[in-house]
N, C-alpha and C positions, 0 to 999 in steps of 0.2 A: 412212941406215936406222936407228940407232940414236936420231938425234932421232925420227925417224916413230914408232917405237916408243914412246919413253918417252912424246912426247905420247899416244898412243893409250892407253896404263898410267893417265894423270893424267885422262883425258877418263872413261875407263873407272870408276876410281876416285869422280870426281866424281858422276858416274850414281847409283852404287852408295851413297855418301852421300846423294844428295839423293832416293832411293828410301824411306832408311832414316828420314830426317829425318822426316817424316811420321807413317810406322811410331810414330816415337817419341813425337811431339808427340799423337797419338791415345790411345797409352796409358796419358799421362802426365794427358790431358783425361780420359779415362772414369777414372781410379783419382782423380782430384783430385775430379771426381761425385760417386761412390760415398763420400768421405771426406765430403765435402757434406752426403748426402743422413743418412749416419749421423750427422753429428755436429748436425743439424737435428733427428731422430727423436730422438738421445738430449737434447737441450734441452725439444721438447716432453713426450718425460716426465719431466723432470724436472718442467716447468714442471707436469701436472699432478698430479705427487707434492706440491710445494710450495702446490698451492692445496688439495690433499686436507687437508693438514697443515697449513694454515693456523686459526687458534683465530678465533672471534666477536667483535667486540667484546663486553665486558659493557655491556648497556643502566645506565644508567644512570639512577633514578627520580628524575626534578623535582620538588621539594616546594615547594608555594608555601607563600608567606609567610604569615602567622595576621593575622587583621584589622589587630589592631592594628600590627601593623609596616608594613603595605600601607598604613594611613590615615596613619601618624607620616612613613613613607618611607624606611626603615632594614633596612637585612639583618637577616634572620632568623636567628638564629643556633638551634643545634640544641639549646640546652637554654634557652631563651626562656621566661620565666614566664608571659607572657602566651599563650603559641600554647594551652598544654589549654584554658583558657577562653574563648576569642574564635576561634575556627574562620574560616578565611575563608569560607564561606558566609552567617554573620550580621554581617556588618559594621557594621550598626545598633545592636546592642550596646554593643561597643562604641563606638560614636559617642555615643550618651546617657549613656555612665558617663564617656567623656575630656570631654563638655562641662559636666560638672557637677563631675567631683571633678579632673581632671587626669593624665597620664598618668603621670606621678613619682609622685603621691599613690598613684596606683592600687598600682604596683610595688614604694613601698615599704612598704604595708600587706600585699601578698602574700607580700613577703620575711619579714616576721615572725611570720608565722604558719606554723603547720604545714601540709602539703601536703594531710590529711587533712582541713581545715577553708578553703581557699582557695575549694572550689568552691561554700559555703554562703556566704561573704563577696560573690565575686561575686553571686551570686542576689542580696544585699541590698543591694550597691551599686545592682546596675542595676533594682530596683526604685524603692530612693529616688530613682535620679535618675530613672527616667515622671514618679512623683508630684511631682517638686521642675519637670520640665517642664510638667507638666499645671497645678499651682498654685503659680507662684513664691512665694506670698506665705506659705503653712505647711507645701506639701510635705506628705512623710509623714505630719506629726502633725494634717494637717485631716482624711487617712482614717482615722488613729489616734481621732480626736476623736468623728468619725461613726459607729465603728465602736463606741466605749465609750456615746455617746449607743441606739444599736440596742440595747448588750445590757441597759442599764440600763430602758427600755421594756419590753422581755421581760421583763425580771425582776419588772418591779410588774405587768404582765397576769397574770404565773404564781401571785404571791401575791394576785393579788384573785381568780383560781378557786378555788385554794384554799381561798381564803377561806370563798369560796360554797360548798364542799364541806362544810366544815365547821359550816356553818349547814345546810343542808340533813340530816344525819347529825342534830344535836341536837333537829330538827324532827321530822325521824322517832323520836327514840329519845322524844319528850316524846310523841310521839301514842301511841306504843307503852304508856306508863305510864299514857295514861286509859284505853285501852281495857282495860288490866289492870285497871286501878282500878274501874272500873264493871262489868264480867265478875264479881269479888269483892265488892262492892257490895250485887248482885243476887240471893234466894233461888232452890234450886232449883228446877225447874220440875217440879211435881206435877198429876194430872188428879184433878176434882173427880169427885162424885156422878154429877153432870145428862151431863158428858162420858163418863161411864165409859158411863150409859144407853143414850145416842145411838150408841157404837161398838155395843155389842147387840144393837141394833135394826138395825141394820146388818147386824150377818154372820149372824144368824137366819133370814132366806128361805133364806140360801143353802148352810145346813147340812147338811137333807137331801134337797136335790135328787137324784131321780132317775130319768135320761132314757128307759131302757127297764125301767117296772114289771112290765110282764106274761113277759118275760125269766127265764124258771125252767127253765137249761136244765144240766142236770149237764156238769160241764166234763168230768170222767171219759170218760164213753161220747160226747164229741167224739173225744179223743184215742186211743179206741181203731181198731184198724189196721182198715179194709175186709175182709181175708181172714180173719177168724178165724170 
């Protein structure tokens, strides 16, 4: 009886374990969940605190290269002598002034001079070198040449008007001096006898013309009134 018993205690018992065992293993699953599910909710807000909070890159602005370092093939560095004057947009610039004076030449004439007077150097470099492309043989000083040939033409047209002015004036002032001269010359002009006659006879018809002779009408008793 005593075995019958205890086995039925240990059967009993085991029941009662493997009842609970479940029990346990459910609670143990929803509360491991629920730690899941918080500790997921709280990463994504983190995650979107961290992107709220996150900074832009700064853009950063490309500068491209100034003609001339584009054409030589050299970094541009940020205080380049050459970049204010040779923009990359006109590239052709400098390409007629590196093929005529050189690109050292260029730099070191710019170096020595004041920054105030650099951008009038330019202008006269890459002039002379058009005209030294245009006419190898004198360059600047064939337009130089042509240019003193123009003014010195001008100049003898302006002194041959002149000229002509001045002849013209002494023609007038000499004509001016005979007509003085013969004006004082000349007695003045007086009317003779026989003319004096002729105008007499003249205005004599027409002295006493008169158109209504028989007109003897007292002007008085016109003007006086109707009612009197």
């Amino acid at each position: 009886m005593e075995c019958i018993t205890a086995a039925t205690t240990t059967a009993s018992l085991q029941s009662n374990m493997s009842v609970t065992k479940p029990l346990y293993s459910t609670t143990c699953s929803s509360s491991q969940k629920n730690l899941n599910n918080s500790s997921s909710s709280s990463s994504l807000d983190n995650n979107n605190n961290n992107n709220n909070n996150v900074v832009p890159p700064a853009t950063v602005a490309i500068m491209s290269p100034c003609a001339a370092c584009k054409i030589l093939r050299r970094r541009c560095v940020e205080k380049c002598v050459l970049a204010p004057y040779f923009p990359p947009t006109d590239p052709v610039k400098f390409t007629i002034a590196h093929r005529v004076f050189g690109a050292s030449n260029i730099i070191k004439l710019l170096q020595e001079l004041p920054e105030s007077q650099r951008a009038d150097a330019v202008s006269s470099m890459v002039y002379e070198a058009n005209a030294r492309v245009r006419d190898p043989v004198y360059g600047c000083a064939g337009a130089i040449c042509h240019l003193q040939k123009q003014v010195s033409d001008l100049q003898a047209e302006l002194a041959k008007a002149q000229a002509e002015i001045v002849n013209m004036q002494c023609q007038q002032a000499n004509l001016l001096t005979l007509i003085c001269m013969d004006m004082s010359s000349q007695p003045p002009y007086t009317i003779n006898q026989d003319q004096q006659s002729m105008i007499t006879d003249i205005q004599q018809p027409y002295e006493n013309l008169n158109f209504f002779p028989d007109l003897d009408v007292n002007l008085s008793s016109i003007m006086e009134p109707l009612w009197t």
